[in-house]
C-alpha positions in Angstrom: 42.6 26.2 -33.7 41.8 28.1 -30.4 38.4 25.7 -30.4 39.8 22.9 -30.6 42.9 23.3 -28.1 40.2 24.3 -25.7 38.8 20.7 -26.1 41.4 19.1 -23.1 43.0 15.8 -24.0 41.2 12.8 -21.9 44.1 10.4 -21.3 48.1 10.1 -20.9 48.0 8.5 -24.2 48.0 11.8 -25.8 51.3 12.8 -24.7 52.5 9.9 -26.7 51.0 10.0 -29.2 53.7 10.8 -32.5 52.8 14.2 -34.6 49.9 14.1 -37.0 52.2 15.3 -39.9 54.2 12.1 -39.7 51.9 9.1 -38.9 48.3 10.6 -40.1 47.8 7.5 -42.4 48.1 5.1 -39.8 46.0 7.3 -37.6 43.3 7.5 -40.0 43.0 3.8 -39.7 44.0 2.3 -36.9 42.2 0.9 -34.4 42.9 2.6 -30.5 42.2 0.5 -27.4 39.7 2.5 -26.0 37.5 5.1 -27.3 39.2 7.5 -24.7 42.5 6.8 -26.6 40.9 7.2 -30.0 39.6 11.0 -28.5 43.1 11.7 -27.1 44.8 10.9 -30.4 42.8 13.0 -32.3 42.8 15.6 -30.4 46.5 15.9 -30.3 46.3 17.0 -33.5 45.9 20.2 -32.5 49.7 19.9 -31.6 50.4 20.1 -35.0 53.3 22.8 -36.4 51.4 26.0 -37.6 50.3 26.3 -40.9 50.5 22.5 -40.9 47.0 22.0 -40.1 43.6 24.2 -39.7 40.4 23.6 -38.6 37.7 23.8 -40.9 34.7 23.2 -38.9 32.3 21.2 -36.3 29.5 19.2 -37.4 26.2 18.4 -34.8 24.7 15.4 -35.8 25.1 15.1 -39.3 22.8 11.7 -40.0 23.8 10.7 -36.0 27.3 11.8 -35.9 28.7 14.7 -34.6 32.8 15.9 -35.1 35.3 18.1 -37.0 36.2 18.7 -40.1 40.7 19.2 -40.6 42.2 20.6 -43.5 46.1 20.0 -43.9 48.6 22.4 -45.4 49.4 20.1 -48.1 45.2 19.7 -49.3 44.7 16.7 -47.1 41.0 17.0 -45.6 40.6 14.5 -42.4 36.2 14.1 -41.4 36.5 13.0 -37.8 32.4 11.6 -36.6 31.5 10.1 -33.2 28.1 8.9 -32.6 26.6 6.3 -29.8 25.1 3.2 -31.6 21.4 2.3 -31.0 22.0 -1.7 -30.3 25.0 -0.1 -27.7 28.5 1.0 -27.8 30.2 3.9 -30.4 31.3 4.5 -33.5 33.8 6.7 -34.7 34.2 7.1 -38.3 37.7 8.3 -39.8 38.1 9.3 -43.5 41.4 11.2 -44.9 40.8 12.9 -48.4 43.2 14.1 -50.9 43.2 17.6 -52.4 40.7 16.9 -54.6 38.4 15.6 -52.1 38.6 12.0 -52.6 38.2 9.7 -50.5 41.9 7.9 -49.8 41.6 6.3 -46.9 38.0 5.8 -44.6 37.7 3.3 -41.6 34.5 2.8 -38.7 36.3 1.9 -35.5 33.5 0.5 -33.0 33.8 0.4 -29.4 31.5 -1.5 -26.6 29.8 0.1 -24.2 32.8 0.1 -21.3 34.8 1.9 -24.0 37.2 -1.4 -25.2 37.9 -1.6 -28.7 35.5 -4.1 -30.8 36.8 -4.2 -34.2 37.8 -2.0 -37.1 36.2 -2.1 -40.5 37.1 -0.6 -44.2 33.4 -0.3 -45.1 31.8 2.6 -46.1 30.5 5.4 -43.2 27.2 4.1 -43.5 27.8 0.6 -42.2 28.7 1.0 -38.5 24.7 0.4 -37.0 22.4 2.1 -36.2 23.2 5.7 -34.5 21.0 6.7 -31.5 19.6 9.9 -32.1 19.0 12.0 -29.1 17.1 15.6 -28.5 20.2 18.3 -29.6 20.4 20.8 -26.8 23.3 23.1 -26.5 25.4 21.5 -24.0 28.2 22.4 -25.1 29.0 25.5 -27.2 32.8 24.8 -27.8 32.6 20.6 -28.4 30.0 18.7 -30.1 31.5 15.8 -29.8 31.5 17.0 -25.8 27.5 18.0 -26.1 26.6 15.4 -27.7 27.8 13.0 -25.2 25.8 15.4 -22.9 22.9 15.0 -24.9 23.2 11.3 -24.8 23.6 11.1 -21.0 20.0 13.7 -20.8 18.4 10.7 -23.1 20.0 7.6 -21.2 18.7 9.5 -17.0 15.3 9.5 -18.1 15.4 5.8 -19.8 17.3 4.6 -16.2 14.1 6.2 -14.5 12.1 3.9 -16.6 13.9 0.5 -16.6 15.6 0.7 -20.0 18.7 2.3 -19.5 22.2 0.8 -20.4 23.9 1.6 -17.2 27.6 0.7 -18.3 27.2 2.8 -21.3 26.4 5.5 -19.2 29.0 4.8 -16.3 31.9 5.0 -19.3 30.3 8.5 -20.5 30.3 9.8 -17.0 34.0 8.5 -16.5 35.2 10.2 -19.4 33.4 13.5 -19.8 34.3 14.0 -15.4 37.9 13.3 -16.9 37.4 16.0 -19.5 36.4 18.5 -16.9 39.4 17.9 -14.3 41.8 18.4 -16.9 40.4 21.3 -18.5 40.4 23.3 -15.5 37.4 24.8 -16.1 35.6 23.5 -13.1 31.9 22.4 -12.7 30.0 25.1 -11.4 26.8 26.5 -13.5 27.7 30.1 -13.9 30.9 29.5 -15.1 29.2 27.1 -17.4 29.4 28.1 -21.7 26.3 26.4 -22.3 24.3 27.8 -19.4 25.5 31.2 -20.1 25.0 30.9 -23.4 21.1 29.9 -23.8 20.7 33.0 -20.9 22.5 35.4 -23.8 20.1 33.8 -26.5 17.2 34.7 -24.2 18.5 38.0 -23.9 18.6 38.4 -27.7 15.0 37.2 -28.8 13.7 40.2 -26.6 17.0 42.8 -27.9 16.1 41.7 -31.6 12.3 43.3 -31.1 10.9 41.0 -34.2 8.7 38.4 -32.7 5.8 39.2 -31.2 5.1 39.3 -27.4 3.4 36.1 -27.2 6.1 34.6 -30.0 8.8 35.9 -27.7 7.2 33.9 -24.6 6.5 30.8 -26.5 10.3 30.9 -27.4 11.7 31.8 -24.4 10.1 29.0 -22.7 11.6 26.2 -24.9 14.9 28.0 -24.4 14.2 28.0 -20.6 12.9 24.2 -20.3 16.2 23.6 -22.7 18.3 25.0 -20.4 16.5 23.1 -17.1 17.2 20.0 -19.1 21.0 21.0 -19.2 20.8 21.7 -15.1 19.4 18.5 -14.7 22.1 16.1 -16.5 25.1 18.6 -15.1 23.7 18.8 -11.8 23.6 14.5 -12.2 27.1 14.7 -14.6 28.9 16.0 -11.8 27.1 14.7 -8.7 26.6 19.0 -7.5 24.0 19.1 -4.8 20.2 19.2 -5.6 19.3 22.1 -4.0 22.2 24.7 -4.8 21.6 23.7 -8.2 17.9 24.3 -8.3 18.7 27.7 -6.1 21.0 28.5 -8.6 18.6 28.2 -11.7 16.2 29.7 -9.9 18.0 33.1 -8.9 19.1 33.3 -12.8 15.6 32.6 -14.6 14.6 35.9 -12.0 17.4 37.6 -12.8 16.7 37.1 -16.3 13.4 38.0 -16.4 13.8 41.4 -14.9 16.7 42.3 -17.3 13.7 41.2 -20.0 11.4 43.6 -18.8 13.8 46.4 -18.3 14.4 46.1 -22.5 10.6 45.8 -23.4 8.8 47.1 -19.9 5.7 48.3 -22.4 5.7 44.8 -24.2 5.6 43.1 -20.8 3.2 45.4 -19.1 0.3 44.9 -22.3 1.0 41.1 -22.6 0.8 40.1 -19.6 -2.0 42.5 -18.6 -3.5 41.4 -21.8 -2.7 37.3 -20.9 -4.3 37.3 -17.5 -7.6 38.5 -17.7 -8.8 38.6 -21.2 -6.5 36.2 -22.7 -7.5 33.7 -20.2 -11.7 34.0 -21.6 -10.2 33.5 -25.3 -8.4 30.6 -24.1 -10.9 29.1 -22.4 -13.3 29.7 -25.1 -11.2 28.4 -27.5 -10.9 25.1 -25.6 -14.9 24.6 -25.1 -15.4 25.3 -28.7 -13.4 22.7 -29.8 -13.8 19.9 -27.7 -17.7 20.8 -27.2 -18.5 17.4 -27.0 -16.5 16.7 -24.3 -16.9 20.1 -22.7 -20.1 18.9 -22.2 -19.6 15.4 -20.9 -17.6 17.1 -18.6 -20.5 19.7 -17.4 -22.7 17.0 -16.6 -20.6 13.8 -15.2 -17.8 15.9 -14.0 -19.6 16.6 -10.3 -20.4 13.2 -10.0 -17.1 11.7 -11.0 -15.3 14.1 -8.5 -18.0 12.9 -5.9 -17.2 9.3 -6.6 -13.6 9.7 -6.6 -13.3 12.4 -3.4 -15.9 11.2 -1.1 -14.3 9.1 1.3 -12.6 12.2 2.1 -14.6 15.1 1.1 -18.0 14.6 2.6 -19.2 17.9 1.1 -18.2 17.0 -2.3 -22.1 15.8 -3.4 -23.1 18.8 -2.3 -24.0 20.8 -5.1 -25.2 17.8 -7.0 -27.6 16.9 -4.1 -29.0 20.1 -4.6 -30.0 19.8 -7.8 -31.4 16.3 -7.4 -33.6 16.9 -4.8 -34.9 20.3 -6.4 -35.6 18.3 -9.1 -37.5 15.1 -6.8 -39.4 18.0 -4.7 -40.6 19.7 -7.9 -41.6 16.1 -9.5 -43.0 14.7 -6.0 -44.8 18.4 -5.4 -46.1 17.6 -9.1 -47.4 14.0 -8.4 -49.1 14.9 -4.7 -51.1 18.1 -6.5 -52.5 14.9 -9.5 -53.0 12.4 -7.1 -54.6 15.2 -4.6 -57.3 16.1 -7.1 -57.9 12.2 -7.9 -58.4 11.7 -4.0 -60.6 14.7 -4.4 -63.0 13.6 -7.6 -63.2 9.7 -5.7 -64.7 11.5 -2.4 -66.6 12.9 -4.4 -68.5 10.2 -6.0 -68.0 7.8 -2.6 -69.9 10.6 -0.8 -72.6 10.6 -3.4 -72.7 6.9 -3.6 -73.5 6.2 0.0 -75.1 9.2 0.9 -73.9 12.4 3.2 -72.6 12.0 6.9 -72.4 8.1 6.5 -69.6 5.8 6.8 -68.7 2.7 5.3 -67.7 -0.5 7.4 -67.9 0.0 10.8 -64.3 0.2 12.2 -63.3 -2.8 14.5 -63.9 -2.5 18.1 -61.1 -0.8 20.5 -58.7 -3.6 22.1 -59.9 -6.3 19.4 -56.7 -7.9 17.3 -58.4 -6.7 14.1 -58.1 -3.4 16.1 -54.3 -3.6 16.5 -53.9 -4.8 13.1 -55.8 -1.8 11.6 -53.6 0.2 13.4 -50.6 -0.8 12.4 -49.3 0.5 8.8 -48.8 -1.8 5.7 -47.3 -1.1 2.7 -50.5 -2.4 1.2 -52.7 0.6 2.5 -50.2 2.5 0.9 -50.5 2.5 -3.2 -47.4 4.4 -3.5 -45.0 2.8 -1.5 -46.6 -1.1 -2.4 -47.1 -0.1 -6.5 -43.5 1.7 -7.0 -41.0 0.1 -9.5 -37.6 -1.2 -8.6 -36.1 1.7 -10.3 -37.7 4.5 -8.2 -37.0 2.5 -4.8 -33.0 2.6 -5.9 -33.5 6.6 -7.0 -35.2 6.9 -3.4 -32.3 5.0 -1.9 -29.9 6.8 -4.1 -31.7 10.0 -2.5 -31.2 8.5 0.9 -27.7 7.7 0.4 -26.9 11.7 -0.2 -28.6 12.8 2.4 -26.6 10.9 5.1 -23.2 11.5 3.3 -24.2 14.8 3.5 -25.3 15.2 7.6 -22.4 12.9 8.5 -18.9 12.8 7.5 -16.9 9.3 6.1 -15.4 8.9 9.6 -18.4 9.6 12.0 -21.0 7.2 9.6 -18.1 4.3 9.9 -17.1 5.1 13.4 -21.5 4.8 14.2 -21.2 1.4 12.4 -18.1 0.2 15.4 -20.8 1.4 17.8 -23.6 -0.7 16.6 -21.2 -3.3 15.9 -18.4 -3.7 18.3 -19.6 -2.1 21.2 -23.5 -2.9 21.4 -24.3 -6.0 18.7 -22.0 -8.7 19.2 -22.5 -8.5 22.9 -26.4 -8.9 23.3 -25.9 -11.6 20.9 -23.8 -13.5 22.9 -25.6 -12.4 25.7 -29.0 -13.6 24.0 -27.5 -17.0 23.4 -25.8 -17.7 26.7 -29.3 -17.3 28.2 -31.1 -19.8 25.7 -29.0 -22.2 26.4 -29.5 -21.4 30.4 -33.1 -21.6 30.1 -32.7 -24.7 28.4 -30.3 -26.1 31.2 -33.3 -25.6 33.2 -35.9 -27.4 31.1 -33.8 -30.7 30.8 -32.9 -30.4 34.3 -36.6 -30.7 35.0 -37.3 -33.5 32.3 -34.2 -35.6 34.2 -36.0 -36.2 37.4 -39.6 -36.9 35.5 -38.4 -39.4 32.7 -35.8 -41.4 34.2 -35.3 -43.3 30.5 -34.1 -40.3 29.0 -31.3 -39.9 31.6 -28.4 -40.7 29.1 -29.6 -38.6 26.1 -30.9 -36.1 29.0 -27.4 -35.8 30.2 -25.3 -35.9 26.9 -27.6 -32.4 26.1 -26.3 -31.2 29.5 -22.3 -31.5 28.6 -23.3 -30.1 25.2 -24.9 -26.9 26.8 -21.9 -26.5 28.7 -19.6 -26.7 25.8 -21.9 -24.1 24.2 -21.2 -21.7 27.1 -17.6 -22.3 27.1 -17.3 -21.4 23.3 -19.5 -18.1 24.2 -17.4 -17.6 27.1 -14.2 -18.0 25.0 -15.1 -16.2 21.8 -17.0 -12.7 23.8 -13.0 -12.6 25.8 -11.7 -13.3 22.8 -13.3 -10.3 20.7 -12.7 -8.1 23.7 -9.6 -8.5 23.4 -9.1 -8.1 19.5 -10.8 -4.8 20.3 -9.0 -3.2 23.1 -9.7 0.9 21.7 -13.1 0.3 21.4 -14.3 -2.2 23.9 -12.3 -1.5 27.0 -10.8 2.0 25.9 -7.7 0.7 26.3 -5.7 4.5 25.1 -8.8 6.1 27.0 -9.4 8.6 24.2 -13.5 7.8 24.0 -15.1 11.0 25.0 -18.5 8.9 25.9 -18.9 6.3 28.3 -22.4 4.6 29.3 -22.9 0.8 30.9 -24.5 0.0 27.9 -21.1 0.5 26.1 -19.3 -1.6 28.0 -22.1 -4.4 28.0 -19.7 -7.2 26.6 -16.9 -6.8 30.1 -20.3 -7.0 32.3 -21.8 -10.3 30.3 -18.0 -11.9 30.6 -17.9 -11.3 34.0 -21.1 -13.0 34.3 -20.2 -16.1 32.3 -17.0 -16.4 34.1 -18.4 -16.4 38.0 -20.9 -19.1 36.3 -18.5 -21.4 34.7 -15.6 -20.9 37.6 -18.8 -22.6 40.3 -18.9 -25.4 37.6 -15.8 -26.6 36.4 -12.3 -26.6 39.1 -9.6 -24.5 38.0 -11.0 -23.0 35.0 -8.1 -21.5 32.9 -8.8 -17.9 32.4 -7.3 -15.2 29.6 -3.6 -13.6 30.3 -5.8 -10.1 30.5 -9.2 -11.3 32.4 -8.5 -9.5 35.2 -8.7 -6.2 33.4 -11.8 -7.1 32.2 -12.9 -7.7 35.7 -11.5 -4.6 36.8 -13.3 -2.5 34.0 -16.7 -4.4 34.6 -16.7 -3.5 38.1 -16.0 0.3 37.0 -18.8 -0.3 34.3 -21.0 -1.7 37.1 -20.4 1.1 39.6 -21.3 3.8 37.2 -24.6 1.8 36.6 -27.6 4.3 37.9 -30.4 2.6 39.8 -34.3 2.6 38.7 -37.6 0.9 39.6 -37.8 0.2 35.7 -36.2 -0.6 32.6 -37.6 3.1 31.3 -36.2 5.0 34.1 -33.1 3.0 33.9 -32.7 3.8 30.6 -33.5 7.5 31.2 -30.5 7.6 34.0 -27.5 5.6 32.1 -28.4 7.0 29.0 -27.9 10.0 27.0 -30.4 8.8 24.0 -33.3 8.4 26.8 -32.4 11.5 28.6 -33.1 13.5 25.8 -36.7 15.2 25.2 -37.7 13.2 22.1 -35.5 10.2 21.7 -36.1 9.6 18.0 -34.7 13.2 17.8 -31.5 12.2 15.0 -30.1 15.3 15.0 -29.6 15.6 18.8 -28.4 12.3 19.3 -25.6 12.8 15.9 -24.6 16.5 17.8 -23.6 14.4 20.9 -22.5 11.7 19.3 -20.9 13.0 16.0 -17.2 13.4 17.6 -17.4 10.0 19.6 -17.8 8.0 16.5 -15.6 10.3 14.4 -12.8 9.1 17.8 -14.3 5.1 17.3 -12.9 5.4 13.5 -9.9 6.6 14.2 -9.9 4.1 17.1 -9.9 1.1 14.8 -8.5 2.3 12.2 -5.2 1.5 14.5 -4.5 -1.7 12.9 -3.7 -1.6 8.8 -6.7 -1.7 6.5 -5.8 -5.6 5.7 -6.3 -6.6 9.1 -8.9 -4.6 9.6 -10.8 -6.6 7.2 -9.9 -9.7 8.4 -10.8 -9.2 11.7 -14.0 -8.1 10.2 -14.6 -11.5 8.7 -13.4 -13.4 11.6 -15.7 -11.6 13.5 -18.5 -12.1 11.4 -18.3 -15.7 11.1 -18.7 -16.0 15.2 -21.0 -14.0 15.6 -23.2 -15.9 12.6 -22.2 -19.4 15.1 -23.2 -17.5 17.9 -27.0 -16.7 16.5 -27.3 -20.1 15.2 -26.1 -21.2 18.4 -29.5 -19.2 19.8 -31.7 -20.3 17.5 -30.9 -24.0 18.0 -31.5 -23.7 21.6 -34.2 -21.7 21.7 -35.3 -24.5 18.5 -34.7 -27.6 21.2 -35.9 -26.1 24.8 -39.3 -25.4 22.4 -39.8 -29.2 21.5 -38.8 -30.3 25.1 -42.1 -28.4 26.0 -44.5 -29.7 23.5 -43.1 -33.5 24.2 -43.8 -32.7 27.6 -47.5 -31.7 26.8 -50.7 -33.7 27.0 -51.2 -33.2 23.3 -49.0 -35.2 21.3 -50.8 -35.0 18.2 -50.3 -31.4 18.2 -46.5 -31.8 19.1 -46.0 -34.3 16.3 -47.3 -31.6 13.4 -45.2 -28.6 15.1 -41.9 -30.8 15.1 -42.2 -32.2 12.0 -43.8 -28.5 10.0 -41.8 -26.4 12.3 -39.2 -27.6 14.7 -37.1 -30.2 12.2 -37.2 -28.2 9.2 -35.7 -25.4 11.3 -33.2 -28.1 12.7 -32.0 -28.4 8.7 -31.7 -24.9 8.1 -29.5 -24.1 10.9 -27.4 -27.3 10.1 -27.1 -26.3 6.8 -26.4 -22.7 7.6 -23.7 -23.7 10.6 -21.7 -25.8 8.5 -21.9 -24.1 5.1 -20.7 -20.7 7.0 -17.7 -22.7 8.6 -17.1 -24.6 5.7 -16.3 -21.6 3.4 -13.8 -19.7 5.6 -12.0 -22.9 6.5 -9.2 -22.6 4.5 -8.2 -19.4 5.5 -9.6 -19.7 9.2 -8.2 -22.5 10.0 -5.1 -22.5 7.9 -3.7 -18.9 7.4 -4.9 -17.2 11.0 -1.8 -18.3 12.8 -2.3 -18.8 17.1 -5.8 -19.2 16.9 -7.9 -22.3 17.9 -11.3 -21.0 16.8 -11.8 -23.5 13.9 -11.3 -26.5 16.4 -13.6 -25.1 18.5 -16.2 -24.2 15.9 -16.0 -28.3 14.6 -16.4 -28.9 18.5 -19.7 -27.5 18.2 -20.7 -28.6 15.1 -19.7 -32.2 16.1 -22.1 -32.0 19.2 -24.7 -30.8 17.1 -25.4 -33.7 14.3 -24.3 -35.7 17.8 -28.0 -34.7 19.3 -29.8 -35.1 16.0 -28.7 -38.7 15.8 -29.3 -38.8 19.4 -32.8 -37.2 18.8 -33.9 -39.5 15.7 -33.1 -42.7 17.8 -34.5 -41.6 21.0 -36.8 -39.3 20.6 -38.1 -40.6 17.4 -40.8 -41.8 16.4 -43.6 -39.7 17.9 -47.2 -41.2 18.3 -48.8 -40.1 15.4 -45.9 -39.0 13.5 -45.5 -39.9 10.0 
């Protein structure tokens, strides 16, 4: 009876409850309010008069339920289960037997999840649902009803984790087992825990007993030890304890136990684990090859490659050892293929020698200065059998071969960072640069043309406004990208470790456009930030050394051209390696979303922009040959040359701007670069109808 007054009473309903002796009928069958009730009553049967009532035993999860067995002093025999239900809420099932063990009376009480009473029901113990049965852990030593709640509440944490918890189920537990422990008295710290003393006295014993073997003993010990974790975990949750005390607390007892293991087997210890560590580890891994060989190999030969694939971005030295290997294996098959096809060359000389006779030559090589001189001496891949006559699949292994080499001599952040150079800093403005300077030189061509053909004034003039519209979308779109990219093109956080006027090429071409545009149109409206431009591309223009040529130029404002070879790669990446890897870092400011989006902005003008070029450069060409004496010769190029160019950039223009549209000009919030874009497309298929009407027909033209 000790056991079961240990079990503390959950509610004040047990103090009211009448005497078991008098009313155990009615308690056998009745239905409580709540299942903390139902516990309470039951429990105050250990109240009984002495010798009225003994307790017989405790059952763990006998088909889902777990309880006591109570045997009265007149033969009674009361089987009290509890279980949780699978479909939600409990079940406690209640049967009183006579002396001989019959059943007299037998009842299933169900409860919902909160703990309020459902319904009660004569039927036998097998009809109350489903049970849901849990891992049995020793939670409790003294209760099972008490462990197995504990149990349940270990199940329900990790379904919570995973979505598929019953949280007011496990609210009511938690409510009544925190209950339990403030009435017992018994507090809630672990070493004064039964259960977590007790699995550290069972680990105690498997090594006192001295029948298992060493690596038995292990394997056991660590299912007790994980068992016990386990019971830390939903405690340490149970009773809201703090996270790290608890863990500190586990900790400082699985050390403690393990020293007291070894102090009862030190020799046992000191050969297993000697034994476990070095030779146990080659059986093991043996072991594991030999029966998953297949695999074992799989792994052998794709695992480099998969952990290139996967770690490259960050790990730039993660091919290396597969590079290796491939290119021993392409020097030994190309060292192979130059010895055959060095004895072919050999056996053809041979015979060409003996053909046309010693000492003499076969065509006479073209004169010096001739074009078929220059041609000659220029490389094609024609003269060249094995780069013209390779298949597609040894130019990707070649590629392939490229490809590792330059992951290998340059990290992922110094190759992308070399890409913003190219890019940001030195492509984008030239092109715009190039463009702005078509359309100048073509300014000046129809300039020329207004004074000589007085009948083309109108159309003359319309191509004038146009030009100008031109240079105002350059104008607008090179301060516009300038200042998307303040890190890289104006060095804004001035962390760039390398600065040249070349660099800054797109604030000295702004500057430029704008002193242009401000003499031509009153009151132009510049950007909030222009004047830091200006600022900068005065700097940039300062720094600018002075030269009789573009050569010496270079050689003074550059550190490319001041070096002793300029095609020297290796030079150039050792001076430049850290400025890219700081250009990376630069853009990489912004999130990786935007990043890309500003990408494909940036693409898309810059595609406009060349376009923009070529149409000019298209337009100022046929202003020339209309100009010309030769108009048979002017109608062929325009209509072979000139117009199907005209189609192609139409095409091109439109189809570009057409396909980023939607998001361009609908999801990029505060910009204006669609309008602008239809702007120019507008004036364009304006001056081919302009063109066809006016222009058109040609003498001679078909």
């Amino acid at each position: 009876m000790e056991t079961l007054l240990a079990t503390p009473a959950l509610a004040p309903a047990i103090e009211a409850a009448p005497r078991a002796s008098e009313t155990l009928p009615a308690f056998a069958t009745e239905l409580a309010p709540t299942l903390e009730a139902e516990l309470a009553s039951f429990l105050n049967l250990a109240d009984a008069p002495a010798g009225e009532i003994r307790w017989v035993g405790r059952v763990e999860r006998q088909n889902g339920f777990s309880g006591f067995d109570l045997e009265l002093a007149f033969g009674a025999r009361l089987e009290f289960r509890f279980a949780p239900l699978f479909q939600g809420g409990f079940a406690v099932l209640k049967t009183l037997k006579d002396g001989t063990g019959a059943r007299t009376i037998g009842r299933v009480h169900h409860f919902e999840a909160d703990g309020s009473a459902r319904w009660s029901t004569p039927e036998s113990p097998s009809a109350p649902g489903e049970p849901l049965y849990v891992g049995l852990g020793t939670m409790d030593p003294d209760c099972p009803v008490t462990s197995h709640l504990l149990n349940y509440l270990s199940h329900e944490y990790s379904e919570l984790a995973k979505g598929r918890g019953r949280p007011s189920q496990v609210g009511a537990i938690e409510g009544f087992l925190r209950a339990q422990a403030k009435r017992s008295g018994r507090g809630t710290k672990l070493g004064e825990n039964a259960a977590f003393r007790l699995l550290g006295r069972r680990i105690l014993e498997i090594e006192k007993q001295g029948v298992l073997t060493w690596e038995e003993a292990q394997a056991a010990i660590s299912l007790l030890l994980a068992e016990r974790r386990e019971f830390v975990r939903t405690w340490r949750r149970l009773h809201r304890l703090s996270a790290w005390r608890s863990s500190l607390a586990g900790w400082l007892e699985d050390r403690w136990l393990f020293l007291r293991r070894v102090r009862l087997q030190p020799e046992a210890y000191l050969k297993g684990m000697g034994w476990r560590y070095t030779i146990g580890l080659l059986i093991v891994f043996f072991k594991t090859v030999r029966s998953n060989i297949g695999y074992s190999i799989a792994l052998a030969i794709y695992g480099p490659f998969t952990f290139y694939f996967i770690t490259q971005p960050l790990n730039p030295h993660a091919m290396w050892a597969v590079g290796k290997v491939r290119a021993a294996y392409l020097s030994g098959t190309e060292n192979l293929k130059s010895l055959t096809e060095g004895l072919a060359a050999v056996a053809a000389s041979s015979v060409a020698v003996a053909h046309n006779g010693a000492g003499k030559s076969g065509d006479p090589a073209p004169a010096a200065g001739t074009p078929a001189a220059a041609g000659s001496e220029f490389p094609l891949s024609a003269q060249h059998p094995e780069v013209d006559r390779q298949s597609w699949t040894d130019r990707m292994s070649n590629f392939k071969a490229m490809q590792i080499g330059y992951e290998e001599n340059l990290q992922f952040s110094a190759r992308m960072g070399r890409l913003e150079q190219m890019e940001t800093q030195l492509n984008f403005p030239l092109i715009a640069s190039g463009a702005w300077q078509e359309i100048s030189r073509y300014e000046s061509s129809v300039s020329s043309r207004l004074a000589a053909q007085p009948a083309l004034a109108e159309y003359l003039k319309q191509e004038l406004r146009d030009a100008l519209v031109a240079k105002l979308y350059l104008w607008e779109r090179l301060t516009r990208f300038i200042s998307d990219h303040p890190y890289i093109v104006m060095d804004q956080s001035k962390e760039q470790t390398y600065h040249d006027p070349y660099l800054g090429q797109a604030l000295l071409t702004v500057r430029g456009m704008t002193q242009e545009l401000a003499t031509r149109i009153e009151g132009l409206a510049l950007p909030h930030d222009y004047r830091k431009m200006e600022k900068l591309a005065l700097a940039i223009a300062k720094s600018r050394n002075a030269g009789s040529g573009v050569l010496e130029r270079l050689s003074r404002n550059s550190k490319l051209f001041s070096q002793k070879d300029r095609f020297d790669g290796n030079e150039l990446r050792s001076t430049m390696k850290r400025e890219w890897e700081i250009l990376f870092l630069l853009q990489n400011k912004a999130q990786e979303a935007s990043n890309f989006g500003l990408q494909t902005y940036t693409w898309s003008v810059r595609n406009a922009i060349w376009i923009l070029q070529s149409l000019y450069s298209a337009k100022r060409r046929e202003l020339e040959l209309l100009a010309g004496d030769s108009s048979a010769q002017a109608t062929q190029e325009i209509a072979r040359e000139i117009e199907p160019y005209y189609e192609g950039l139409y095409h091109l223009m439109t189809l570009e701007f057409t396909s980023i549209l939607p998001e361009l000009g609908g999801r990029l919030a505060n910009d204006i670069e669609a309008a602008q874009r239809r702007k120019i497309l507008e004036g364009f298929e304006r001056f081919l109808t302009a063109r066809e009407k006016i222009l058109l027909p040609l003498p001679g033209r078909k």
